[in-house]
N, CA, C and O atoms as CSV, one atom per row, in Angstrom:
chain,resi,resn,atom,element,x,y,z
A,1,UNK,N,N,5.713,1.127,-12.433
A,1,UNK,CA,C,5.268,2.226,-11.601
A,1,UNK,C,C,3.840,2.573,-11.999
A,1,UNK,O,O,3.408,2.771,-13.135
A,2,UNK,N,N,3.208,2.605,-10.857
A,2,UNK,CA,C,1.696,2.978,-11.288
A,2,UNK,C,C,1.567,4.211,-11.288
A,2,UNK,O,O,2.403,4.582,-10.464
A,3,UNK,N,N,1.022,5.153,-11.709
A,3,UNK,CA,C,0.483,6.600,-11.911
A,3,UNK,C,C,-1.138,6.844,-11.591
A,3,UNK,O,O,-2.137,6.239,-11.979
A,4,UNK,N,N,-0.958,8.016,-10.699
A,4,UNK,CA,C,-2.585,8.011,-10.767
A,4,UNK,C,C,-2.725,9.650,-10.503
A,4,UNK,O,O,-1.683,10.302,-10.436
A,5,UNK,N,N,-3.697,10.155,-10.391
A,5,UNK,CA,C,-4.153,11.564,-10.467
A,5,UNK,C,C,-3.948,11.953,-8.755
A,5,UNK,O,O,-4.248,11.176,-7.849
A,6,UNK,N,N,-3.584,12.819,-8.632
A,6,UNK,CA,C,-3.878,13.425,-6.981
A,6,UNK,C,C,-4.559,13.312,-6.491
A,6,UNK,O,O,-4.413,13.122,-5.283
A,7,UNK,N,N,-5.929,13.349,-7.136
A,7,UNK,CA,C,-7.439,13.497,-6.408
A,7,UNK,C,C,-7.762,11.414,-5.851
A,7,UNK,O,O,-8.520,10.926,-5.013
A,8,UNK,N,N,-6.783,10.785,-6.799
A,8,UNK,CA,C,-7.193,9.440,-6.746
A,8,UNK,C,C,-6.096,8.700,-5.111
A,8,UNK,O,O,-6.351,7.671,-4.486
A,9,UNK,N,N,-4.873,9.740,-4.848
A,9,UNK,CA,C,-3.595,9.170,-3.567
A,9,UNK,C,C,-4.872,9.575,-2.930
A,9,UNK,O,O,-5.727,10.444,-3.101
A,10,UNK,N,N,-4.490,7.881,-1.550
A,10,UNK,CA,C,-5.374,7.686,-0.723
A,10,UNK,C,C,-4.679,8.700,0.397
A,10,UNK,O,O,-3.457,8.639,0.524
A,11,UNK,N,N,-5.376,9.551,1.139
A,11,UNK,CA,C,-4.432,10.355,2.059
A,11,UNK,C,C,-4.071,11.680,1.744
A,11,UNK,O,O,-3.385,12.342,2.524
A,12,UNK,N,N,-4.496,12.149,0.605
A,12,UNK,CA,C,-3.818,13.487,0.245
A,12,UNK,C,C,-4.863,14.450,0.537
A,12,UNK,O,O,-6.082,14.297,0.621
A,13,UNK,N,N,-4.022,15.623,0.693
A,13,UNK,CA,C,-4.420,17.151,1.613
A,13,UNK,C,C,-3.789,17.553,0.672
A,13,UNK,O,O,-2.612,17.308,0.407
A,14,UNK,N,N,-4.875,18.499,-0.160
A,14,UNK,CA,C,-3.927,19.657,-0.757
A,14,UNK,C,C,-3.983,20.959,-0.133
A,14,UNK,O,O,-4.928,21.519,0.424
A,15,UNK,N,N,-2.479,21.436,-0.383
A,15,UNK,CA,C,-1.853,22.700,-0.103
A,15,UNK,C,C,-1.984,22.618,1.335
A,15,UNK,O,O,-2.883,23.225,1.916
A,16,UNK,N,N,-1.269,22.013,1.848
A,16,UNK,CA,C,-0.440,21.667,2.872
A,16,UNK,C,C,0.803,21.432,3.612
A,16,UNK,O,O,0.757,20.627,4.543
A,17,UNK,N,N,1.840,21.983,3.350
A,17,UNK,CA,C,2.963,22.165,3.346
A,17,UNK,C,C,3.507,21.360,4.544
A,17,UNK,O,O,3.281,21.712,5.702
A,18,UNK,N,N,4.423,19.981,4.145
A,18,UNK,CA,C,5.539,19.097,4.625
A,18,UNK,C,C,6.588,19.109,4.612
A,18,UNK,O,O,7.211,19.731,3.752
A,19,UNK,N,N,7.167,18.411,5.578
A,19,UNK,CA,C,8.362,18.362,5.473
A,19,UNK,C,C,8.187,16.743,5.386
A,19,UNK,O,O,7.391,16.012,5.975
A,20,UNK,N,N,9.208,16.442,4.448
A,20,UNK,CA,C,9.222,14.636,4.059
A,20,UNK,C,C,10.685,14.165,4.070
A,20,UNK,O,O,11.553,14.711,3.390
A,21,UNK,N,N,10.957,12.880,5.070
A,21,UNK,CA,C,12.425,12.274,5.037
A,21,UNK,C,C,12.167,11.327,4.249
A,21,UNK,O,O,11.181,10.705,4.642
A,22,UNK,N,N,12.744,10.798,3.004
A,22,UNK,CA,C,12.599,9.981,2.163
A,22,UNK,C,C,14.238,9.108,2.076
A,22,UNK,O,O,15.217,9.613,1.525
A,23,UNK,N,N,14.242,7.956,2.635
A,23,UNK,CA,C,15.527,7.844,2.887
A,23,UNK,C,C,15.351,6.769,1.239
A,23,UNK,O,O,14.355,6.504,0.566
A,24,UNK,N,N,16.633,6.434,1.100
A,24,UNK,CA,C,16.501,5.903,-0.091
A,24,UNK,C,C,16.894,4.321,-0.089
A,24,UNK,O,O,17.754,3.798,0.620
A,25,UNK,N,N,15.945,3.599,-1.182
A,25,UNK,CA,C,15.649,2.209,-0.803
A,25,UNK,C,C,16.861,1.746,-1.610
A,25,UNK,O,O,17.927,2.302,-1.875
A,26,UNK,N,N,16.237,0.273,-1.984
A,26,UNK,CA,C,17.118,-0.577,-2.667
A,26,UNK,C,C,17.250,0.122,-4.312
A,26,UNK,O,O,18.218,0.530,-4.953
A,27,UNK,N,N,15.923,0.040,-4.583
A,27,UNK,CA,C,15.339,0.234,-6.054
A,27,UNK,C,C,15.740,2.459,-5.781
A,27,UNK,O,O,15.846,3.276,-6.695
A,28,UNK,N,N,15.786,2.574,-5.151
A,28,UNK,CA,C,16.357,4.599,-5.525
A,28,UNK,C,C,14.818,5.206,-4.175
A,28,UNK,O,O,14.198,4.572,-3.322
A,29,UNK,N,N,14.754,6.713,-4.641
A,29,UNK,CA,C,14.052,7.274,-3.928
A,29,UNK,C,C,11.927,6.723,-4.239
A,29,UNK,O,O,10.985,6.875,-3.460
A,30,UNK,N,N,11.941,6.256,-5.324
A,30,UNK,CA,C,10.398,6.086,-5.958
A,30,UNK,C,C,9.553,7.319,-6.156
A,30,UNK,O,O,8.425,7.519,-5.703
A,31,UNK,N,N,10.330,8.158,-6.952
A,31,UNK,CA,C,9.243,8.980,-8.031
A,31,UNK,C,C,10.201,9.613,-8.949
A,31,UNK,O,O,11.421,9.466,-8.869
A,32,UNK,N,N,9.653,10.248,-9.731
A,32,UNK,CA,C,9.820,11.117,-10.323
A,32,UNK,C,C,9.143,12.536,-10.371
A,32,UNK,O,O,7.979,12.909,-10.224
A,33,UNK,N,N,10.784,13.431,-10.736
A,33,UNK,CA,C,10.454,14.756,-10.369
A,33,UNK,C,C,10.562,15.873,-11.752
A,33,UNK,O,O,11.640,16.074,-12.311
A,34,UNK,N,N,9.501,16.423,-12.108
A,34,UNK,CA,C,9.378,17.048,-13.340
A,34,UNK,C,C,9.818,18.815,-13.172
A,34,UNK,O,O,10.076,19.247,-12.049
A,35,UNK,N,N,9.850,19.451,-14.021
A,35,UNK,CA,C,10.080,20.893,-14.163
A,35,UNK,C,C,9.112,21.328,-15.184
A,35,UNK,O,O,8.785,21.003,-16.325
A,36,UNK,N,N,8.719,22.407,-14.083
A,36,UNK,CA,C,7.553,23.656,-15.058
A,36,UNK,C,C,8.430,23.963,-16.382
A,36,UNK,O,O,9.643,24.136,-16.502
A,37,UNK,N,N,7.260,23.969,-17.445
A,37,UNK,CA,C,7.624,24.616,-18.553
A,37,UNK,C,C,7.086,25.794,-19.187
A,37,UNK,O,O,5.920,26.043,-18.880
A,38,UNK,N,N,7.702,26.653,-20.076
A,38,UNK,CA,C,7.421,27.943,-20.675
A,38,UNK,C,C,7.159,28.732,-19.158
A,38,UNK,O,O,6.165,29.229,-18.629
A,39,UNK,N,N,8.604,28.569,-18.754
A,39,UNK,CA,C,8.669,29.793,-17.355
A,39,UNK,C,C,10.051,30.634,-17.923
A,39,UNK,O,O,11.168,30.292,-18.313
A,40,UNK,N,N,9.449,31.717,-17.774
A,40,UNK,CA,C,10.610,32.885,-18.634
A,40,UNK,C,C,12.050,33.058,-17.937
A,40,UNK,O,O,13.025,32.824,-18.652
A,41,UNK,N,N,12.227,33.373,-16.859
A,41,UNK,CA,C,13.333,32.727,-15.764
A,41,UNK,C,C,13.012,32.504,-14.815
A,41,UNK,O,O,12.034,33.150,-14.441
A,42,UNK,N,N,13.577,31.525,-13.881
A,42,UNK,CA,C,13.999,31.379,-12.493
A,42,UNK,C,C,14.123,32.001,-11.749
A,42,UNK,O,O,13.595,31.937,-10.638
A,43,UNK,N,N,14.852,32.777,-12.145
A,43,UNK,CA,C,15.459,34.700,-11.101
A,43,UNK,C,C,13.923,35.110,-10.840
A,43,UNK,O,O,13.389,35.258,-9.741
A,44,UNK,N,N,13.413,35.239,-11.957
A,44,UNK,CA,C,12.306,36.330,-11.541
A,44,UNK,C,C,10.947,35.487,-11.640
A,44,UNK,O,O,10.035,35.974,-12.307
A,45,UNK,N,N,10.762,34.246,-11.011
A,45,UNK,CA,C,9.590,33.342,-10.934
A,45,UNK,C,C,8.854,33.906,-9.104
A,45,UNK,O,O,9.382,33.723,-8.007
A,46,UNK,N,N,7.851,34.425,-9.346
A,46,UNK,CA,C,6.955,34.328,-7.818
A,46,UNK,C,C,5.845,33.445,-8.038
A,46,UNK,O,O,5.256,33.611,-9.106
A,47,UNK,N,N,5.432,32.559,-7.285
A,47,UNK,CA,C,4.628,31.840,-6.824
A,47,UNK,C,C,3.554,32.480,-6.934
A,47,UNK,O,O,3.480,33.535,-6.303
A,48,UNK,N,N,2.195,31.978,-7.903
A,48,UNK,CA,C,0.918,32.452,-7.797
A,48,UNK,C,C,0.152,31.123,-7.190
A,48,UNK,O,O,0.729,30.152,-6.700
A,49,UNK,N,N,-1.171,31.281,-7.318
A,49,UNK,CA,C,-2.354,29.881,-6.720
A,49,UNK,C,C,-1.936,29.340,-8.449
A,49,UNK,O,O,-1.148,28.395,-8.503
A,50,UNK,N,N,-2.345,29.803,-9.533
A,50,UNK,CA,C,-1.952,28.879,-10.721
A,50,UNK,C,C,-0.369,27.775,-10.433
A,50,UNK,O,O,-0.350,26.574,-10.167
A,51,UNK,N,N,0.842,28.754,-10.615
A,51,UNK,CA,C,1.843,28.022,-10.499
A,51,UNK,C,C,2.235,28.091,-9.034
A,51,UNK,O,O,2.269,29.268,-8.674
A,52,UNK,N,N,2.524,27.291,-8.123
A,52,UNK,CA,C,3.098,27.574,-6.928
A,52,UNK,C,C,4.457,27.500,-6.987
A,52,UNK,O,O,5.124,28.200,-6.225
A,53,UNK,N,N,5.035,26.680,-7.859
A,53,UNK,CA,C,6.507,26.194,-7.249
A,53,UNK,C,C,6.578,25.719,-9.524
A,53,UNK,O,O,5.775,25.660,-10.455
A,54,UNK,N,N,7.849,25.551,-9.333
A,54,UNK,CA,C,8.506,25.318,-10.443
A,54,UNK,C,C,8.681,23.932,-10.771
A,54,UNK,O,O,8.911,23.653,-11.948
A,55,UNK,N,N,8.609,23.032,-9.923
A,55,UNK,CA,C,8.619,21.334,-10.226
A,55,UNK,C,C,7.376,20.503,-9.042
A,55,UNK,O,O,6.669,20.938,-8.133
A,56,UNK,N,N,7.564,19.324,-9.564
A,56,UNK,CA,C,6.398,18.736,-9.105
A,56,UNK,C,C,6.796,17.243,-9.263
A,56,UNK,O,O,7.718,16.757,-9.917
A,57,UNK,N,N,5.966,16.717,-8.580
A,57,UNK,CA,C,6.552,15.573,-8.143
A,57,UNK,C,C,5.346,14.505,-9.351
A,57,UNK,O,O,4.157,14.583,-9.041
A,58,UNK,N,N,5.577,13.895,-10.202
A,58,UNK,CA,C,4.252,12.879,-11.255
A,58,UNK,C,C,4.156,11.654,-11.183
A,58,UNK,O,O,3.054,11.113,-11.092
A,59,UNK,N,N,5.433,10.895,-11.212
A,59,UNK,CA,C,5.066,9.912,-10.827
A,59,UNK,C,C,5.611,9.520,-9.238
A,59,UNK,O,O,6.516,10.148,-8.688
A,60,UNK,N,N,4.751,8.145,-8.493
A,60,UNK,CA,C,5.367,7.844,-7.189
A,60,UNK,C,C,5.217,6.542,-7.129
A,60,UNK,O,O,4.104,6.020,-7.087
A,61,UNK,N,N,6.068,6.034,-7.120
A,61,UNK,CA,C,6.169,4.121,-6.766
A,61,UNK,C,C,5.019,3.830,-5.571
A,61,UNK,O,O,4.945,4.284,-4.429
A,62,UNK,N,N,4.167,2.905,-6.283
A,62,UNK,CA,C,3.119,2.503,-5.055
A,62,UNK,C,C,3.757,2.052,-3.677
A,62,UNK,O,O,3.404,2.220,-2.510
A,63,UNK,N,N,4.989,1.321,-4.351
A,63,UNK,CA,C,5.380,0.537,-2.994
A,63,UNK,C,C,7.196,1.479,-2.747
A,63,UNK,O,O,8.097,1.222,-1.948
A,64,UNK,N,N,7.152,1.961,-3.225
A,64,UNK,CA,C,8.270,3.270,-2.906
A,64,UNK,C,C,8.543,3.735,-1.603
A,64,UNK,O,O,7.783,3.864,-0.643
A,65,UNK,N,N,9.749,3.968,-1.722
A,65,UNK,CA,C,10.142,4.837,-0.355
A,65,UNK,C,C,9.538,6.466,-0.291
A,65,UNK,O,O,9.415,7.024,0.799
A,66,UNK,N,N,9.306,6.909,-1.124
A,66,UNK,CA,C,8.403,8.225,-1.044
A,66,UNK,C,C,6.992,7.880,-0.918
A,66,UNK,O,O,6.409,8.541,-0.059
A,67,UNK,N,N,6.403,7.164,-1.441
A,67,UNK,CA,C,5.078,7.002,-0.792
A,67,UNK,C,C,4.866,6.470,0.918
A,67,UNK,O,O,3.918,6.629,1.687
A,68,UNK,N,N,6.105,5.831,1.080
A,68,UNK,CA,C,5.873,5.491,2.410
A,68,UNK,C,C,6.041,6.457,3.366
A,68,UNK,O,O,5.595,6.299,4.503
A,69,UNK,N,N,6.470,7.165,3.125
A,69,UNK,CA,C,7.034,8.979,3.244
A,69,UNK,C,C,5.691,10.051,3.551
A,69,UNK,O,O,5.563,10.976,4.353
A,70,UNK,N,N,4.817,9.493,2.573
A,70,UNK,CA,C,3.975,10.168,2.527
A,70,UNK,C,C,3.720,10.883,1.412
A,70,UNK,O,O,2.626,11.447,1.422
A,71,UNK,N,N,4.607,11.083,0.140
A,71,UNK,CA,C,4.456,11.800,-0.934
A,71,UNK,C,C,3.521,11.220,-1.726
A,71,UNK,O,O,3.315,10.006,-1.710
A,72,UNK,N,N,2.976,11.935,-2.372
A,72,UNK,CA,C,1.781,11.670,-3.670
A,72,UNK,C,C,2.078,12.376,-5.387
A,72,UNK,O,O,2.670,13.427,-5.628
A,73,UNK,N,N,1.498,11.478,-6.331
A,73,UNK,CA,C,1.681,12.592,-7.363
A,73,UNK,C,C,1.139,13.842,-7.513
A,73,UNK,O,O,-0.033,13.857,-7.136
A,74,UNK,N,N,1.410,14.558,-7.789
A,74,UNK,CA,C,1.159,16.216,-7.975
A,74,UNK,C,C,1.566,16.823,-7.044
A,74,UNK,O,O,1.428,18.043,-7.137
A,75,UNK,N,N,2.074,16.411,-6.064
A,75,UNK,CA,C,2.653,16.898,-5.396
A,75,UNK,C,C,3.736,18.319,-5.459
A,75,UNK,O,O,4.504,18.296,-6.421
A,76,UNK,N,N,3.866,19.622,-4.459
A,76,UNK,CA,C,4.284,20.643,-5.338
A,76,UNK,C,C,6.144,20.588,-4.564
A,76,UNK,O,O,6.167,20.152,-3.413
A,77,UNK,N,N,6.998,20.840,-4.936
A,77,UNK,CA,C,8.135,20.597,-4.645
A,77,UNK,C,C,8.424,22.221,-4.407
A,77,UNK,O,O,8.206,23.016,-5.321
A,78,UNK,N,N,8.899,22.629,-3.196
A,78,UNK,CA,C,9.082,24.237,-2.731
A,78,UNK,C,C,10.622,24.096,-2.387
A,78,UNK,O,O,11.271,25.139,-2.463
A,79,UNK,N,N,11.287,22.944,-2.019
A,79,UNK,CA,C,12.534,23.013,-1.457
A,79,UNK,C,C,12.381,22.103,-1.067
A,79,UNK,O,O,11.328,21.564,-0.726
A,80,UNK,N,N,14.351,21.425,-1.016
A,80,UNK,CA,C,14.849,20.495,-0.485
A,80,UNK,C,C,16.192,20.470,-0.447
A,80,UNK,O,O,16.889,21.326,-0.993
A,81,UNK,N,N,16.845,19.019,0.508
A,81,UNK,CA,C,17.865,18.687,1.056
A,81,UNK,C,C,18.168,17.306,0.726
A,81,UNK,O,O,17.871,16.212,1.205
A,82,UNK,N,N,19.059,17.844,-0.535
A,82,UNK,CA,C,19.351,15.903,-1.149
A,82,UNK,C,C,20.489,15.211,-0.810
A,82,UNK,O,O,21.374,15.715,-1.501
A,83,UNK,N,N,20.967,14.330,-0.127
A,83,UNK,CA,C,21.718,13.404,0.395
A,83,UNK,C,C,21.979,12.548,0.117
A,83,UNK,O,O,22.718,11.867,0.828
């Protein structure tokens, strides 16, 4: 899996809010999905411009079913529907 910086995914718009169908391949979905750390709880987390969302998307398979999707690393994860 290659890794690269946000600023480096060909195609990316930040703070732009998607909706992404990522159906899942042979090899799984192609990324990985991380969780914010030193967040005091969950219950009482609001969204600033520093933190927006609590997980994030770091790595993404070049040739992945989420990149074909459209996802990138750094990507900010607000919600979803896993199947």
């Amino acid at each position: 899996m290659r890794r690269f910086t946000p600023g480096m995914a060909p195609g990316h718009e930040a703070n732009i809010p998607r909706i992404l169908v990522i159906p899942r391949g042979p090899k799984g979905f192609g990324f990985i999905l991380r969780g914010a750390k030193h967040v005091s709880s969950p219950i009482d987390f609001e969204p600033t411009p520093l933190s927006p969302a609590l997980q994030f998307f770091e790595g993404v398979d070049m040739s992945g079913m989420a990149m074909r999707a459209g996802l990138r690393p750094g990507a900010l994860r607000h919600g979803a529907l896993w199947k």
